[in-house]
N, C-alpha and C positions, 0 to 999 in steps of 0.2 A: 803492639800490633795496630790496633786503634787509632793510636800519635802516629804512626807512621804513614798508616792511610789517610790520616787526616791532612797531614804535609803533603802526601802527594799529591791529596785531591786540591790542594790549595795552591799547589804546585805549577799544576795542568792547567787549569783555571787562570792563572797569572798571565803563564805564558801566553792561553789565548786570550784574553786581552790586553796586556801590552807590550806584546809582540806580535811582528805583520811578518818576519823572516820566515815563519813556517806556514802551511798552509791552512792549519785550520785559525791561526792569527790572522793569515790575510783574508779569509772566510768572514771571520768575525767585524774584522774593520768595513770591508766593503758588503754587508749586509747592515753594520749602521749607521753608513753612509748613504742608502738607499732607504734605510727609515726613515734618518731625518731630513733630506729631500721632501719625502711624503709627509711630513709632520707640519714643515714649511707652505707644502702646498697649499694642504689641510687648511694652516690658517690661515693662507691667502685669499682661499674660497670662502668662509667664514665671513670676513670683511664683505665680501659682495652680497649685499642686501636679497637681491632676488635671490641667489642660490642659497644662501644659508634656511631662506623663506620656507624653500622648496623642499634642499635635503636637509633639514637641520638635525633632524636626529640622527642621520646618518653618518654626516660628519661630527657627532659629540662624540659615538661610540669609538669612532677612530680614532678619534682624539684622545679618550679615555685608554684605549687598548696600546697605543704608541705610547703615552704618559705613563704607566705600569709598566710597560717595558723598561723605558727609560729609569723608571725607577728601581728596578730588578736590577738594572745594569749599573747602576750607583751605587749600588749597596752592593752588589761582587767587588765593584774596585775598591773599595776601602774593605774590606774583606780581605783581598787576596793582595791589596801593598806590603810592602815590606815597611814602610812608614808612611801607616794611612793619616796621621795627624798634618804630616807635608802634601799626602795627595789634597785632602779636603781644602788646602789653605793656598794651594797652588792659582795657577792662571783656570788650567783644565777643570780641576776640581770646583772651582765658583763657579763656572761656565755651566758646568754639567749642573750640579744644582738650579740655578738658576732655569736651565729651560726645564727642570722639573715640573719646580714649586709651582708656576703659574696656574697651571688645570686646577690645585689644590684649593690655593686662594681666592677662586673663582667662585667656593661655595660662600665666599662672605663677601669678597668684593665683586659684582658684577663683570665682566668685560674685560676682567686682568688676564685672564688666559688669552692672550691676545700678543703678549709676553712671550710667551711658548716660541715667536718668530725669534729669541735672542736663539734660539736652536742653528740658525745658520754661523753663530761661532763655531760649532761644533765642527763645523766642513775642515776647520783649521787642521784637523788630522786628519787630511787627503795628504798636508804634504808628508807625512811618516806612510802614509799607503802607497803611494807613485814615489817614493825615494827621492823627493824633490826636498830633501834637507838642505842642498849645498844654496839652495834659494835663499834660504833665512840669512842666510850670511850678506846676502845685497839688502835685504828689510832691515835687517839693523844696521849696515851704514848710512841707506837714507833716513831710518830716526836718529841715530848720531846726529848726521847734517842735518835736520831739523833743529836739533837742540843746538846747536854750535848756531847757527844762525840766528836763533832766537833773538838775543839784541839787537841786530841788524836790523829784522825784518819788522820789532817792533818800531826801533825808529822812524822805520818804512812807513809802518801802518799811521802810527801819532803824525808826520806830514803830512800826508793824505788825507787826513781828517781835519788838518788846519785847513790845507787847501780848499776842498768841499765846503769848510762855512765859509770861509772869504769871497769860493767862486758863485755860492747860493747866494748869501748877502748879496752879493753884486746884483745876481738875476732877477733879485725880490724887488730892488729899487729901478732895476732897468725896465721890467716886465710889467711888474704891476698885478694887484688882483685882479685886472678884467680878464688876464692870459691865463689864469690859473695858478699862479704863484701867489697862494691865497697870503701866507706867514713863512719867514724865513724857514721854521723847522721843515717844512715842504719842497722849498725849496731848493734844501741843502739835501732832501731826500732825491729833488731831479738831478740834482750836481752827483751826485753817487753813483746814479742809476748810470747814469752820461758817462761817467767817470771810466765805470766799470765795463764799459762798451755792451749790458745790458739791452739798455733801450727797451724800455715797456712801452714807451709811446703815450703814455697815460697826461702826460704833462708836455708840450712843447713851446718855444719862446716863437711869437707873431712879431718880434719888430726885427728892420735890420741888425742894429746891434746887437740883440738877442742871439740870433741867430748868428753870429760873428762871433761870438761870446763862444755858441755853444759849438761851434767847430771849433775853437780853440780847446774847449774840454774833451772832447773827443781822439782828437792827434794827441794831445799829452797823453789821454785813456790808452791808448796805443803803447805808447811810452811807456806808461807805467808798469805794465803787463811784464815785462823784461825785465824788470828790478829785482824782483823777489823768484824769479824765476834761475838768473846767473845767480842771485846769494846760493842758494839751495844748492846749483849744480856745481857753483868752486869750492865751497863744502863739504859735496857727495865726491868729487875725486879728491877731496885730500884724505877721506876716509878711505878711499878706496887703494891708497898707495898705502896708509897704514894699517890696513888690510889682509898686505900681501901677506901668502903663509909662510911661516919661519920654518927651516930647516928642526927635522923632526918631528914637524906639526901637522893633524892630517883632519882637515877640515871638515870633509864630511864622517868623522866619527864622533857620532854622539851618545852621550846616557840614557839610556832606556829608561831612568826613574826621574830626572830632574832635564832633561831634553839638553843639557848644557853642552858644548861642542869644541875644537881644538885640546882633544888628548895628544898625548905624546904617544910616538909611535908603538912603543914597547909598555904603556902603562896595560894595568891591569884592573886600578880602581880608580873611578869617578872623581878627581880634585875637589866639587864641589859638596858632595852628598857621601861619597866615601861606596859607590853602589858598585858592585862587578860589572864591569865591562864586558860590552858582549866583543866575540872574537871575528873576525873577517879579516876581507881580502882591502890592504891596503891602496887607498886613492888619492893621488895627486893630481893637482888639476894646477 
């Protein structure tokens, strides 16, 4: 009898934290999404010298009370996983540690609770609370086409960087220390800035040619800006055509234990993690 209550109370407990389909799930999620908001806050005002001056002890103890929480709330989910060795090792699971520890550490290092702001990962599970799963599916094709471009956009970058000392070099010998172009490293720093269509103002070329020079760096800037822009986005639709859902495949269902997504219509268990599939109403989109 004991084991059995003890199953169910581990049972119950699961459900409300990782699941949002029922109500006391979506209870629990959108109550710790409103802590850590507040936790966020917390150490937003912290950072402000006058107000932390003012409330500091006010804002430790919250700090401390939201930090126990958080900690309370770590220790049910490995608790109540069905493989808490995968939750702890997970994306979630380092996440959640992480804005733990920091208050902790802060009895030996000074200032490290300060850390406690990696708490804004945590919002990452709004999108399991608003059901905005089928979104993830466009975040991984634009890091796809990140990595697919990678060569591209570093050869992009390695030119751009030729460019800038050649066009510095140039401004160093055109310009001269009187203008402010004290050493070419400086001035391959104005060629960046220029490049970049930035403009800090900090550095500008006084002769005509200089000035000739630097509207030439400028229209290219312009130029440039569109290079790595189209790699990116011819890319993001070729991911986007391989994409498409395959017949059977149903996008927005995914595993409750491992978030993984694209089950077949009629599965029962998780392909990745081997976890029971929760049951609903089929979505095509």
């Amino acid at each position: 009898m004991d084991t059995t209550n003890k199953n169910n109370w581990r049972k119950t407990l699961h459900d409300i934290i990782y699941k949002s389909n029922t109500p006391a799930g979506k209870l629990f999620d959108i109550i710790l999404f409103v802590i850590i908001i507040v936790s966020i806050l917390l150490v937003m005002l912290e950072s402000v010298s006058s107000v932390d001056k003012k409330f500091h002890y006010i804002l430790d103890i919250f700090e401390w009370i939201i930090t126990i929480l958080f900690s309370i709330e770590y220790i049910a989910r490995i608790i109540t996983a069905k493989k808490p060795f995968k939750y702890i090792t997970s994306f979630y699971g380092i996440v959640d540690l992480l804005s733990t520890i920091p208050k902790y550490i802060s009895f030996v290092f000074g200032g490290i609770h300060a850390l406690a702001a990696l708490r804004a990962l945590r919002l990452l599970r709004i999108f399991r609370i608003l059901k905005l799963t089928r979104y993830l599916g466009a975040l991984n094709n634009l890091v796809a086409a990140l990595k697919a471009s990678k060569a591209k956009i570093s050869v992009f970058l390695f030119a751009v960087l030729i460019l800038s000392i050649i066009l510095g070099t140039i401004m160093y010998l055109v310009e001269g220390e009187e203008n402010g172009f004290t050493n070419i490293p400086k001035s391959v720093y104005w060629c960046i800035v220029t490049l970049t269509t930035v403009g800090y103002g900090d550095i500008s070329p006084a002769t005509p040619l200089g000035q000739f020079i630097a509207s030439l760096v400028m229209i290219i800037g312009y130029g440039i800006i569109a290079v790595p822009t189209g790699i990116v986005s011819a890319e993001y639709v070729s991911q986007e055509k391989k994409d498409k859902p395959k017949k059977g495949i149903i996008k927005l269902r995914s595993c409750e234990n491992c978030s993984v997504e694209n089950h077949k219509k009629k599965a029962d268990y998780c392909y990745n993690c081997g976890s029971k599939l929760p049951r609903g109403k089929s979505v095509r989109y």
